[in-house]
C-alpha positions in Angstrom: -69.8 -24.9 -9.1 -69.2 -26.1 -5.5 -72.8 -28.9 -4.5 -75.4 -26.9 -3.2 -75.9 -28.1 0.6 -78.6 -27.0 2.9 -76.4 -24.1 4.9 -76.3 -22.3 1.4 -79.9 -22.4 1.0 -81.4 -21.8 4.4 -80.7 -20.5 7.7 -81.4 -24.3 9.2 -78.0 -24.5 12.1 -80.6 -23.1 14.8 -83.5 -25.0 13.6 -84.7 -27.5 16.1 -85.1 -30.3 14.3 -81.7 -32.5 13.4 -81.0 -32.0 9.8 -78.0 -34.1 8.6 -76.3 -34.0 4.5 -75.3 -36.7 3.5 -72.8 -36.8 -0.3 -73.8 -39.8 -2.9 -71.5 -42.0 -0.9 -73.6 -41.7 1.9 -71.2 -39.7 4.0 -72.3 -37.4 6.2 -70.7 -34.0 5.4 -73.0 -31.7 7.6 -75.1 -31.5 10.6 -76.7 -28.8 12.1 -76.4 -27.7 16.2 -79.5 -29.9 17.1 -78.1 -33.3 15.1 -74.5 -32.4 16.8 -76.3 -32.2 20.4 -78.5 -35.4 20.0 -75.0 -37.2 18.7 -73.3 -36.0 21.6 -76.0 -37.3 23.8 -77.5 -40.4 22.3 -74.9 -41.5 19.5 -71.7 -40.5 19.9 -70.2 -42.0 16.7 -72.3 -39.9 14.7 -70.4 -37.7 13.3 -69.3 -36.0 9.9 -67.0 -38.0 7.3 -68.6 -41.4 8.9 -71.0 -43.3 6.5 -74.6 -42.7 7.5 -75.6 -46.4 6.6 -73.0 -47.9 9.0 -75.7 -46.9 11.9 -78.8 -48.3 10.6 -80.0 -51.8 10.3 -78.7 -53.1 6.4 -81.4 -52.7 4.3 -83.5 -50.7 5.9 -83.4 -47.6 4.2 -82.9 -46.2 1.0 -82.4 -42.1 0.2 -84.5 -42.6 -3.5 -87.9 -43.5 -1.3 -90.5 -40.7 -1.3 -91.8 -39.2 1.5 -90.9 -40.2 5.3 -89.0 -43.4 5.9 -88.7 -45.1 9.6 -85.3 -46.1 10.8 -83.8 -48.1 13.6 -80.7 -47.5 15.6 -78.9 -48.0 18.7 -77.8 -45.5 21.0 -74.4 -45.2 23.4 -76.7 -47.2 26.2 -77.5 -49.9 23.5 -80.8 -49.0 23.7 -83.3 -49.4 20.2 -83.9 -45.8 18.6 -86.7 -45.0 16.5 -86.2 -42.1 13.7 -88.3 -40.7 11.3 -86.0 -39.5 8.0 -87.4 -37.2 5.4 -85.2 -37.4 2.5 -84.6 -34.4 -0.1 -82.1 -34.8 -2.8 -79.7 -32.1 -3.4 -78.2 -31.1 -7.3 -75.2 -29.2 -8.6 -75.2 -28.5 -12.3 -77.7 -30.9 -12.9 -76.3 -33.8 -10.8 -77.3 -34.8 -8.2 -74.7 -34.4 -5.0 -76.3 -36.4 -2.4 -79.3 -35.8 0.0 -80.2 -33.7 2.7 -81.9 -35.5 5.7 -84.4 -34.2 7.8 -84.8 -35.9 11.2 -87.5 -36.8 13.7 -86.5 -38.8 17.1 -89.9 -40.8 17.1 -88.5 -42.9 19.7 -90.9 -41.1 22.6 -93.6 -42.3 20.4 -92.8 -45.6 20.2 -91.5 -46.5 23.6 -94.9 -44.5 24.7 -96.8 -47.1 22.5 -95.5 -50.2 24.2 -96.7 -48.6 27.6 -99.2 -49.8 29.0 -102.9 -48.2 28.1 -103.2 -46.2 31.4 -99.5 -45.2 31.3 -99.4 -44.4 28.0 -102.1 -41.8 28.5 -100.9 -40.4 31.5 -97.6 -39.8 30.2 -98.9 -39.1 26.5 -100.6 -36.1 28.1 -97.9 -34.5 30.2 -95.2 -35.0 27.3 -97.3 -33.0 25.4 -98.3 -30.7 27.6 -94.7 -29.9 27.7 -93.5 -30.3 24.3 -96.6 -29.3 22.0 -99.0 -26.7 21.6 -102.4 -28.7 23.2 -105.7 -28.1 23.1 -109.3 -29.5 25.2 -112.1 -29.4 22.5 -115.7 -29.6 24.2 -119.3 -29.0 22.3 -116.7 -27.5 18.8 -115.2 -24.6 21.4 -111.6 -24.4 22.9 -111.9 -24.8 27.1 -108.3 -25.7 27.8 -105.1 -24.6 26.2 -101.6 -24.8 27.1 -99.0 -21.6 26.6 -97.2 -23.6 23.6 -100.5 -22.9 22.0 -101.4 -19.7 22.9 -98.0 -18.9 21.5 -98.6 -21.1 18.6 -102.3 -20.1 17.9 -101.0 -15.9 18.4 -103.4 -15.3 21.5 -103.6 -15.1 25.2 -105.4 -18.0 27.3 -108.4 -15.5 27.3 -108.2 -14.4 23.8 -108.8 -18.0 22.6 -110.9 -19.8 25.6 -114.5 -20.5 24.2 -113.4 -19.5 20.5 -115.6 -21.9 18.2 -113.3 -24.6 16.2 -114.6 -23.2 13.3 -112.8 -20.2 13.3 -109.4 -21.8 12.8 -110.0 -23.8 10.1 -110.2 -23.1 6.3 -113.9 -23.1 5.2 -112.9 -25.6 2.1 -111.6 -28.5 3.7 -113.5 -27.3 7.7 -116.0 -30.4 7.5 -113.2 -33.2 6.3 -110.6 -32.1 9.1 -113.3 -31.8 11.6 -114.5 -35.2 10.9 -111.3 -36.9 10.3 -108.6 -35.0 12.7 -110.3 -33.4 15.5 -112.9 -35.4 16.1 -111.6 -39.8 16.0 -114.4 -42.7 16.4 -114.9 -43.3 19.9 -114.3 -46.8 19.4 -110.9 -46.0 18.2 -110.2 -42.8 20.6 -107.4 -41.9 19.0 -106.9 -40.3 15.2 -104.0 -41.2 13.4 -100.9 -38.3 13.2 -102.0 -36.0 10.1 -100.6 -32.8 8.9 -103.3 -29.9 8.2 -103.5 -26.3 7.4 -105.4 -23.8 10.5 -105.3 -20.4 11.0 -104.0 -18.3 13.3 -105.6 -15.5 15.5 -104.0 -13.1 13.0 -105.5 -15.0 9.7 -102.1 -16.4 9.2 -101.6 -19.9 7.4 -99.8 -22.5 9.6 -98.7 -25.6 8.7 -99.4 -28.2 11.8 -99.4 -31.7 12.2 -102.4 -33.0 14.9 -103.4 -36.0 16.8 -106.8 -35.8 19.3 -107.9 -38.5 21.6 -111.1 -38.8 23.5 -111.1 -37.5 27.3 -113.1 -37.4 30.5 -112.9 -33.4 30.7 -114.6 -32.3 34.0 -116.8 -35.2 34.0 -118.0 -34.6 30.4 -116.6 -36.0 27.6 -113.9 -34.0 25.1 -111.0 -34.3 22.8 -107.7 -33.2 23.4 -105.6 -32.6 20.5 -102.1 -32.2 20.4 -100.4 -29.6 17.1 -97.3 -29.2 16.2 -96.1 -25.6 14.3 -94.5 -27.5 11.3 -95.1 -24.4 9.3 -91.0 -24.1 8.9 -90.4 -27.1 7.9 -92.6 -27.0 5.3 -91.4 -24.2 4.2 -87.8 -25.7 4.1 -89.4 -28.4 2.4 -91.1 -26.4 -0.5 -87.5 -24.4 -1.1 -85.8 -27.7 -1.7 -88.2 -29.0 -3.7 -87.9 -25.8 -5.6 -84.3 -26.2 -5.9 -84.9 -29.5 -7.3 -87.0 -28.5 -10.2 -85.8 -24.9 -10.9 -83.2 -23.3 -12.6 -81.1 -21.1 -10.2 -80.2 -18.4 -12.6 -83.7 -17.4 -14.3 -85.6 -19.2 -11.9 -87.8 -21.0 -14.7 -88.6 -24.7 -14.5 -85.4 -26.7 -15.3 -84.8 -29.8 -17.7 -87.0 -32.1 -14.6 -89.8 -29.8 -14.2 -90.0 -29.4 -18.2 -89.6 -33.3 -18.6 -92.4 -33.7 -15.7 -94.8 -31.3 -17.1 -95.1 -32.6 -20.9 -96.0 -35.9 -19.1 -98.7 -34.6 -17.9 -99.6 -32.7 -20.8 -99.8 -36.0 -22.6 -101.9 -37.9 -20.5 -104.4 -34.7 -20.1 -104.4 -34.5 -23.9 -105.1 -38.5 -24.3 -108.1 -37.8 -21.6 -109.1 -35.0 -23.9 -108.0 -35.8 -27.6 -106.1 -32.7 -27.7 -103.5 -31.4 -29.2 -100.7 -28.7 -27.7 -96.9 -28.0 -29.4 -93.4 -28.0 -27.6 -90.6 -25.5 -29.0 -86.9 -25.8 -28.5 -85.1 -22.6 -28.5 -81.1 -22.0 -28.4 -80.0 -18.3 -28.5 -77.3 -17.8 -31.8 -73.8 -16.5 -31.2 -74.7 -16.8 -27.3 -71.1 -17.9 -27.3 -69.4 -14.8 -28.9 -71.1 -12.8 -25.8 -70.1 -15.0 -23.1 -66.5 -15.3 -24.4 -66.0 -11.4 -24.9 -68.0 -10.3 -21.4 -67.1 -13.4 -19.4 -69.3 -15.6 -17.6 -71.3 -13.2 -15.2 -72.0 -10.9 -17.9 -73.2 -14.2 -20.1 -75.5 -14.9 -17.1 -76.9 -11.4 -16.8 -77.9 -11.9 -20.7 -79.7 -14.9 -19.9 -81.7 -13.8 -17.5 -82.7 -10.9 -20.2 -83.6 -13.1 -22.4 -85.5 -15.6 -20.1 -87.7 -12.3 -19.0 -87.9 -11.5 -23.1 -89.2 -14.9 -23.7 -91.4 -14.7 -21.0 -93.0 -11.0 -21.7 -93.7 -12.6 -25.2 -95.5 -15.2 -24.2 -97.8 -13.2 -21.7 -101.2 -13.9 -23.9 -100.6 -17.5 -24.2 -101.1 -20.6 -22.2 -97.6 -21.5 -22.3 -94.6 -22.5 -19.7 -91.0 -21.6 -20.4 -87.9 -23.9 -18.6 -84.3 -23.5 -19.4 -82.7 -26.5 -20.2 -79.4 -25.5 -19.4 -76.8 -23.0 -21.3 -79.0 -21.4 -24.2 -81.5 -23.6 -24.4 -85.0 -23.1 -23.4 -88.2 -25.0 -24.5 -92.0 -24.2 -24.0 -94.9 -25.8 -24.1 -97.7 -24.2 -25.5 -100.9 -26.1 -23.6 -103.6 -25.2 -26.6 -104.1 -23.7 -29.1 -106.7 -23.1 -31.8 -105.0 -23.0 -35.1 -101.2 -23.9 -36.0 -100.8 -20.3 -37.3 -100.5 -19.1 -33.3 -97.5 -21.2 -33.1 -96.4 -19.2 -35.8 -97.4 -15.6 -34.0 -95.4 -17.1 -31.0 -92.2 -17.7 -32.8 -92.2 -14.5 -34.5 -93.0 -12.5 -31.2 -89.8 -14.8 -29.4 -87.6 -14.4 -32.4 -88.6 -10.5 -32.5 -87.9 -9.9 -28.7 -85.1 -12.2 -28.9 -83.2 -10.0 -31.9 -83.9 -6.5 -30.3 -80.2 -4.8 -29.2 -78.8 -5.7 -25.7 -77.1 -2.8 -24.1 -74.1 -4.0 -22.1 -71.0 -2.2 -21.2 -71.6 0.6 -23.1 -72.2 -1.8 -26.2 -75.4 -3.1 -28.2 -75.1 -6.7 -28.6 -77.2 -8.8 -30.7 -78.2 -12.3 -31.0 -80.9 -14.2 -32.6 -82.9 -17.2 -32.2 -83.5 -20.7 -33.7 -86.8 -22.2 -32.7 -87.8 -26.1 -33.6 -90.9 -26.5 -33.2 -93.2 -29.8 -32.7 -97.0 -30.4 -32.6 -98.4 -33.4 -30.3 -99.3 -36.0 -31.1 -98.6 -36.3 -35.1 -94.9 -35.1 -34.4 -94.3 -37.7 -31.7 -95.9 -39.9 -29.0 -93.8 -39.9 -26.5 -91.4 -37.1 -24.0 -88.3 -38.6 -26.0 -89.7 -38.3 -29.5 -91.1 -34.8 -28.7 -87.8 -33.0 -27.4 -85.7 -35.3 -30.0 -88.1 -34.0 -33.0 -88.2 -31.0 -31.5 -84.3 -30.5 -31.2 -84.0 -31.5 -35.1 -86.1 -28.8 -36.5 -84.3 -26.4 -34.2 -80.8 -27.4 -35.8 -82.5 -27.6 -39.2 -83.5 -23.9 -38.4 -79.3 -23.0 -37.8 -78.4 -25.0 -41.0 -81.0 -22.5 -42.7 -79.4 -19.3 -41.4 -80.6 -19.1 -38.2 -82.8 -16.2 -36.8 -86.4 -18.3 -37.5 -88.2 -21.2 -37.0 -89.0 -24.4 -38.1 -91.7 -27.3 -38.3 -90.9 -30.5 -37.9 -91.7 -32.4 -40.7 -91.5 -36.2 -41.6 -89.2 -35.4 -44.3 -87.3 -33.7 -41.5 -86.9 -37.0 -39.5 -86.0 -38.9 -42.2 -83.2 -36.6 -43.0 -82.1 -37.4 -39.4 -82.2 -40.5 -39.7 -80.4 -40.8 -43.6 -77.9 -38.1 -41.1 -77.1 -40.8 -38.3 -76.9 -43.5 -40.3 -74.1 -41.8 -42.8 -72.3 -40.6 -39.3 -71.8 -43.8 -38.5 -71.1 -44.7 -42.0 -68.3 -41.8 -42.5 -66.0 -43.2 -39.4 -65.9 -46.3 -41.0 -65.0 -44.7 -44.5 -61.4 -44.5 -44.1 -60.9 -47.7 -42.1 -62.3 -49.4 -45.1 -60.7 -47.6 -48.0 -64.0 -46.2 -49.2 -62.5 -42.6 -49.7 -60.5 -41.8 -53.5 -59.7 -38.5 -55.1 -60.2 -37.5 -58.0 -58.2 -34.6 -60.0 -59.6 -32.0 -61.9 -57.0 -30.2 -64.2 -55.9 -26.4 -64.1 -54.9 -25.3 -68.1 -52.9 -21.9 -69.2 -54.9 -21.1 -72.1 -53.5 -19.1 -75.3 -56.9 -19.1 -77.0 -60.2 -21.3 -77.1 -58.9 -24.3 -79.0 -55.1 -24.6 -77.6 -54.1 -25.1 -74.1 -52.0 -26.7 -71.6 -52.5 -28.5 -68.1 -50.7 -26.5 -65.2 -51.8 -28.8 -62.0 -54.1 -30.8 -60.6 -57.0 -30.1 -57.8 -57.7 -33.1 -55.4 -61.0 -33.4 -55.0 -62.3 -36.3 -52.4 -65.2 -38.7 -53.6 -67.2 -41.3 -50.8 -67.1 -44.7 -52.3 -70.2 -45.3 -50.3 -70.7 -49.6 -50.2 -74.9 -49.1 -51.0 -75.3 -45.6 -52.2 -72.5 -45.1 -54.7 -70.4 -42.5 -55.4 -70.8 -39.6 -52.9 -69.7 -35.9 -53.7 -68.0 -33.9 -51.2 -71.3 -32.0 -50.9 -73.0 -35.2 -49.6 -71.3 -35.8 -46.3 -68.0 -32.9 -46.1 -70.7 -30.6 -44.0 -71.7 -33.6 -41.9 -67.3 -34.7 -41.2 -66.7 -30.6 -40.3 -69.7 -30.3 -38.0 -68.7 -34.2 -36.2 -65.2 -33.1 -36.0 -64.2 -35.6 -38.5 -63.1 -33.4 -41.1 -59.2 -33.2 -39.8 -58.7 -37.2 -40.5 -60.6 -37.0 -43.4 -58.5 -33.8 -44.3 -55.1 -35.3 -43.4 -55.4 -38.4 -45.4 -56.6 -36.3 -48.5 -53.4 -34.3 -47.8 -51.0 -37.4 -47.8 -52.8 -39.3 -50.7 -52.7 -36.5 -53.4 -48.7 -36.2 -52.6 -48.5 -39.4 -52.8 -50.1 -39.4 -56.1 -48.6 -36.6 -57.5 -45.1 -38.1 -56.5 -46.0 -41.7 -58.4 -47.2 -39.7 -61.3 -43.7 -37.9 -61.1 -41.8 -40.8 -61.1 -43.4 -42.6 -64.1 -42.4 -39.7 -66.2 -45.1 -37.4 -65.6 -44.9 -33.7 -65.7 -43.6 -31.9 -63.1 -46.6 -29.5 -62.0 -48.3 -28.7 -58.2 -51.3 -30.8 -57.0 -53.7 -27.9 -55.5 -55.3 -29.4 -51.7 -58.4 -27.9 -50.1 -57.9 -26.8 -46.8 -60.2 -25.9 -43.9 -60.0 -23.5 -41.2 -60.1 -26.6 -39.1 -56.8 -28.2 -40.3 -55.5 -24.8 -41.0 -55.6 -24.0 -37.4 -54.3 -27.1 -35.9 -51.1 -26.1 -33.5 -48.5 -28.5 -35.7 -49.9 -28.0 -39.0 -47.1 -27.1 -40.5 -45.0 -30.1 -38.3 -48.0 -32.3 -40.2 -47.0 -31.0 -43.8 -43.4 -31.7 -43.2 -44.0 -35.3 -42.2 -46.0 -35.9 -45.2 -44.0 -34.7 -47.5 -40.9 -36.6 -46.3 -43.3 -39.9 -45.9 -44.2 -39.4 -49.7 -41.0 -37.7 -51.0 -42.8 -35.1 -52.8 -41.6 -31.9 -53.2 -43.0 -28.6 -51.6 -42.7 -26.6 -54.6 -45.2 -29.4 -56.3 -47.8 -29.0 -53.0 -50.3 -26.3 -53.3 -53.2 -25.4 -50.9 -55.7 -23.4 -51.2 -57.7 -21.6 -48.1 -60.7 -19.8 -48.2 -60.7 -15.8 -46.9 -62.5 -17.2 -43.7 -58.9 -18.4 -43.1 -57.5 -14.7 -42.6 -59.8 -13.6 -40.1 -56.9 -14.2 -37.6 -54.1 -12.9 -39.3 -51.9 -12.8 -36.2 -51.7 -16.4 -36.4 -52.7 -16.9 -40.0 -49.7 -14.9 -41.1 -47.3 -16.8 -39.1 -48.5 -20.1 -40.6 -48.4 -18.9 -44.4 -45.2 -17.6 -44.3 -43.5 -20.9 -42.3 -45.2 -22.9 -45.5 -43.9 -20.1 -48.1 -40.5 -20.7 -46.8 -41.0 -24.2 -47.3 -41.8 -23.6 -50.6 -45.2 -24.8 -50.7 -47.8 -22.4 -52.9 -50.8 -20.7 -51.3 -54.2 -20.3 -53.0 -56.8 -18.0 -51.7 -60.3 -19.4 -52.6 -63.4 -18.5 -53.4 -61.9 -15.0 -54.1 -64.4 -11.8 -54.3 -67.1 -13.8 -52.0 -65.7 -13.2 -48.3 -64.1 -9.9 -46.2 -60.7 -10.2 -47.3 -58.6 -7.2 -46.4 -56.5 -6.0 -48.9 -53.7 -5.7 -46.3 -53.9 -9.6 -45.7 -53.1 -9.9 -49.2 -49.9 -7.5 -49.2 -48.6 -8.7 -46.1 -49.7 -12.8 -46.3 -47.5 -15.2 -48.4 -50.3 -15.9 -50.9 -49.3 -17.0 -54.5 -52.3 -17.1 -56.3 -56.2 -15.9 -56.2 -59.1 -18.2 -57.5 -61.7 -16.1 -58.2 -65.1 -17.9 -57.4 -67.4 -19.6 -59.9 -70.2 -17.4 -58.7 -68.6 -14.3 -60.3 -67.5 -16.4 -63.3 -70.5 -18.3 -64.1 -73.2 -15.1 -65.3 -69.7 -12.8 -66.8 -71.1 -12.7 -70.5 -74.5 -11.2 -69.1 -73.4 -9.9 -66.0 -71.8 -6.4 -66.2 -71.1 -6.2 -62.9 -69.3 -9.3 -62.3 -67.6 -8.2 -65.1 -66.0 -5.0 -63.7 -65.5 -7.2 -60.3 -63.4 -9.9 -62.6 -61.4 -7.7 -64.3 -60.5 -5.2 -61.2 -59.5 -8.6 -59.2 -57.1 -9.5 -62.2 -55.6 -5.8 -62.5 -55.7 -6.1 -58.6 -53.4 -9.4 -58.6 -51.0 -8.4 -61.2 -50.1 -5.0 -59.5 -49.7 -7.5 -56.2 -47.5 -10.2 -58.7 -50.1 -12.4 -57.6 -51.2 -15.7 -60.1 -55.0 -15.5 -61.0 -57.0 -18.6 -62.1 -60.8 -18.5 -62.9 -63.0 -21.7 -62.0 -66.2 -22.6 -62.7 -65.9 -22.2 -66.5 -68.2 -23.9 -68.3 -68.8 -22.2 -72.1 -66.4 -20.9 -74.5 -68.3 -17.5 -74.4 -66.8 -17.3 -70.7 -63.2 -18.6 -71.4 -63.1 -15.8 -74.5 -63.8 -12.9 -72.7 -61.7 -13.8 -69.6 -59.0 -14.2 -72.4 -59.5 -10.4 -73.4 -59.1 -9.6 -70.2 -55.9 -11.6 -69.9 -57.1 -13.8 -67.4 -55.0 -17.6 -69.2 -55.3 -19.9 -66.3 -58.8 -21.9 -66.1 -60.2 -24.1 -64.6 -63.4 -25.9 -65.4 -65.8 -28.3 -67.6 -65.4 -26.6 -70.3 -61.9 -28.3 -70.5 -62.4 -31.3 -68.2 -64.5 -32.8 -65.1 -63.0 -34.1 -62.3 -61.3 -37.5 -63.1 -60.2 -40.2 -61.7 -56.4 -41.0 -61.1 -56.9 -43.9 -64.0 -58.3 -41.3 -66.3 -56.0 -38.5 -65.5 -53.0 -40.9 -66.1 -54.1 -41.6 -69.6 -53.9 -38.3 -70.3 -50.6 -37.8 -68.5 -48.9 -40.1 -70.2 -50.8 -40.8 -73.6 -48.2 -40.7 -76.5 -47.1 -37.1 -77.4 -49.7 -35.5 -75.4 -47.2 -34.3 -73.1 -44.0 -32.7 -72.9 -42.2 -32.1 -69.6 -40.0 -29.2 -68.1 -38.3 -28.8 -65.0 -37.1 -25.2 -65.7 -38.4 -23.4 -62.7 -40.8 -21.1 -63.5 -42.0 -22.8 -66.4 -45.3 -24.6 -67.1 -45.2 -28.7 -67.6 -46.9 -28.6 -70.9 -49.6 -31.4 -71.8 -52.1 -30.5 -74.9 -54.9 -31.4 -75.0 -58.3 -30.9 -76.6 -61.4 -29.2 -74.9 -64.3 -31.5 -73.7 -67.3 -29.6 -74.2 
């Protein structure tokens, strides 16, 4: 998105006033028709694409400072200038571009300072009884006024002669501005420059800056006060300011205002000893919508569900900000009883899930909310949006559509979770990762089998907690990205492996490899496969993987990739069968070799009648298909006999063995007589061996 500058904001190039933008290099890359004239005439270098500072004294002046700065500067004539410079930064996306500078030549003022007293007056008075709306105050009612006023004020010179004082200013503030801004000490006889608020003949709110001094006004004594309308420039001022703390899209607070506004909220509630509560929010599957529709559409849905969010929240004292994309957080200022944060995340999370009509389609979405409580769940603005932020992600890992409190527990979870990140890119660096093997058998009954393959199953070698499951910290490598070195090397260790085993005399059979959508989907996976096997000499008929069904959701490109490994003679396991979507087409058209049907299906058969008529339809399924079927998760000989009536031989599970390590798989690869090897394609590599139970 191009940097927001003041043209695209405001209709400024007639304004009066110069206005000048400056980018963060301090290059001017706008002025308006006023700055161009008063360059022309005063400082002929100024100019855009020439650095702003280069004309000011070094040091001087820097954009960050709030409020009005005073700068000096030479004109064409060499001659000292005197400018007053609003600065208002300007953001794109959340960055900020560079600032937009609103200017005041000041120089009058000053040069009208160093006059002498008598001068000075003289000349104060005509200047602004030619620039400035002016007024002559005697006994609080108007006796003089200039036509700047009249046109200022929105009356004729008889409309407003002998009008009380009173009447144009607001009743709240009437005695402070009297006392302070129309009226100075006489020993001072002058009041200081001041912006106030007065009203108009027409009861309109102006914006003015004022200055009085003390006269001789037809031989009595009265104040002459000169205004300035500054009523659009504070107007100008309050749009960028809004700018700078509001989202353009919904028009909430942004990520500033939010951040600003729970400050506050913790120093009222340390005044008070109060509590109030903070909730992140980040729409589910926002993604799918803003992919499909495109990006206007996605912004059109945001602003729906801003409104939603909003409407929900209408009986609460709460404030809703977007923090970009998805996100949004509230603040909920009080509240009487935890159980209303409760009532708040329901009525979000209801409005949130409620169809979204677009293009002729209903679309829907959910929300995760984390949710944190000040001050047990943190002290600070960091801790709150960090805690925050966790229980909203622990809310996705739990299925999304809900909310969650954050809990200790929680952030010692996060903490155990950095610490192992860390940890897991070091892993393979420091040869903390080993497989182990657990063996597939081709049963002929309960007590006589024979070992088919191998799975490779990774194991953490983890330095101070020991041995870590794939359960422990796979999740945390696919959701860091790490998963595809982790995957890789797991890929070129078990052929390695396999290929050792091989040429020590061990039986000729496939080592099975997990795979992930991740890897799957990588644009040279099957260029990686190649190169492994030639680095490790192994065979493709000997390298089986197995993907899960999530695999075939894109079977234009899933297709293409089974069939260039099927030609390379690699095998192809489909996982987890009977759990997913898997269309039966996949299967028929898909170079797939085998189905695994899942240990959920397998581990309740004796009972289960159900998963018994599920079991036995996949296996009369697979052999009309010529598909291999193996079983896993078998644990009893109740289940390995009745999956042997149904004529369901190859198993895997502990019935028959755990997952070993390559030590403990090779003394039973190669203990005396427990083997016998073939190499007669088609064949099983035969290895007896007795059940562990």
């Amino acid at each position: 998105m191009e940097p927001r500058t003041i043209p695209q904001v405001l209709q400024v190039e007639n304004i009066p006033e110069p206005i000048i933008s400056i980018n963060e290099q301090g290059q001017i890359v706008y002025m308006n028709k006023a700055a161009a004239a008063y360059a022309e005439q005063y400082v002929n270098g100024l100019q855009e694409g020439i650095c702003f500072s280069a004309f000011i004294r070094e040091g001087e002046w820097e954009p960050d400072v709030q409020g009005a700065s005073t700068i000096h500067l030479k004109d064409d004539t060499g001659r000292l200038l005197t400018w007053e410079v609003h600065a208002f930064p300007k953001y794109a996306d959340e960055k900020r571009q560079g600032y937009d500078l609103f200017i005041r030549d000041r120089t009058p003022y000053v040069r009208l300072q160093e006059l002498s007293d008598e001068i000075k007056a003289c000349y104060t008075q005509l200047l602004d009884v030619y620039l400035d709306p002016i007024m002559i105050i005697q006994n609080e009612r108007i006796m003089f006024i200039n036509e700047k006023a009249e046109e200022v004020m929105g009356g004729t010179y008889d409309q407003l002669i002998g009008e009380s004082i009173h009447r144009f200013i607001p009743q709240d503030y009437r005695e402070q501005v009297l006392c302070r801004n129309i009226y100075p000490n006489h020993s001072e006889k002058r009041t200081e420059l001041t912006e106030i608020q007065v009203y108009n003949l027409q009861d309109e709110i102006l914006d003015v800056e004022i200055a009085s001094s003390v006269i001789q006004y037809k031989g009595k004594p009265a104040f002459m006060t000169v205004m300035r309308n500054i009523t659009e420039r504070k107007q100008f001022q309050y749009e960028i300011t809004h700018m700078a703390y509001h989202d353009a899209l919904t028009g909430l607070p942004n990520r500033r205002k939010f951040i600003q506004q729970l400050h506050h909220l913790i120093e009222q509630s340390n005044k008070k000893a109060s509590n109030f509560a903070a909730m992140a929010i980040d729409i589910d599957r926002f993604k799918n919508i803003n992919d499909s529709l495109g990006h206007s559409y996605g912004d059109y849905f945001l602003v729906e569900m801003a409104n939603r969010i909003l409407v929900s929240l209408s009986d609460y004292d709460a404030t809703v900000a977007r923090m970009g994309g998805d996100e949004f957080t509230i603040l909920v200022h009080q509240f009487d009883d935890p159980s209303e944060l409760n009532q708040i995340a329901e009525k979000i999370t209801d409005a949130v899930r409620q169809p979204f009509h677009l293009k002729d389609c209903d679309f829907y979405v959910t929300a995760s909310i984390g949710i944190v409580i000040y001050p047990q769940d943190g002290m600070s603005v960091e801790e709150l949006i960090k805690n925050a932020d966790s229980a909203m992600y622990e809310q996705k890992k739990s299925g999304k559509n809900g909310y969650c409190f954050f809990s200790h527990e929680l952030e010692a979870q996060m903490k155990e979770k950095v610490e192992l990140e860390g940890d897991l890119r070091r892993a393979l660096a420091f040869n903390e990762l080993i497989l182990y093997y657990q063996p597939q058998y081709y049963a002929v009954h309960a007590d006589h089998q024979t070992m088919i393959g191998v799975e490779a199953l990774v194991r953490w070698n983890h330095p101070t907690r020991g041995l870590l499951t794939p359960e422990q910290f796979i999740p945390l490598a696919k959701e860091t990205g790490f998963i595809f070195e982790i995957e890789t090397w797991i890929l070129r260790e078990a052929c390695r492996q396999m290929k050792a085993w091989q040429e020590q005399g061990g039986p000729l059979m496939p080592v099975w490899v997990n795979l992930s959508c991740v890897q799957f989907y990588q644009l040279n996976f099957k260029q990686k496969v190649v190169q492994i096997l030639e680095e490790t000499g192994l065979e493709p008929q000997y390298l089986g993987l197995e993907i899960t069904e999530g695999t075939m959701m894109d079977p234009s490109f899933s297709e293409d990739v089974l069939s260039a490994l099927d030609a390379l003679g690699v095998r192809i396991s489909l996982d987890d069968f009977g759990t997913g979507y898997s269309s039966l087409r996949y299967l028929q058209r898909s170079a797939i070799h085998r189905l695994k049907i899942d240990r959920s299906l397998t581990k309740n058969i004796v009972e289960n009648s159900s998963n018994q008529v599920i079991v036995a339809t996949i296996i009369a399924m697979a052999r009309k298909l010529e598909l291999d079927v193996i079983a896993e998760g078998i644990e009893t000989r109740d289940q390995l006999n009745f999956l042997l009536g149904i004529e369901c031989n190859d198993i895997q599970g502990f019935y028959f063995s755990r997952p070993l390590s390559a030590r403990d798989i090779e003394e039973v690869l190669f203990a005396k007589n427990h083997y016998r090897s073939s190499s007669v394609e088609g064949q099983h590599s035969t290895i007896e061996i007795s059940p562990t139970r």
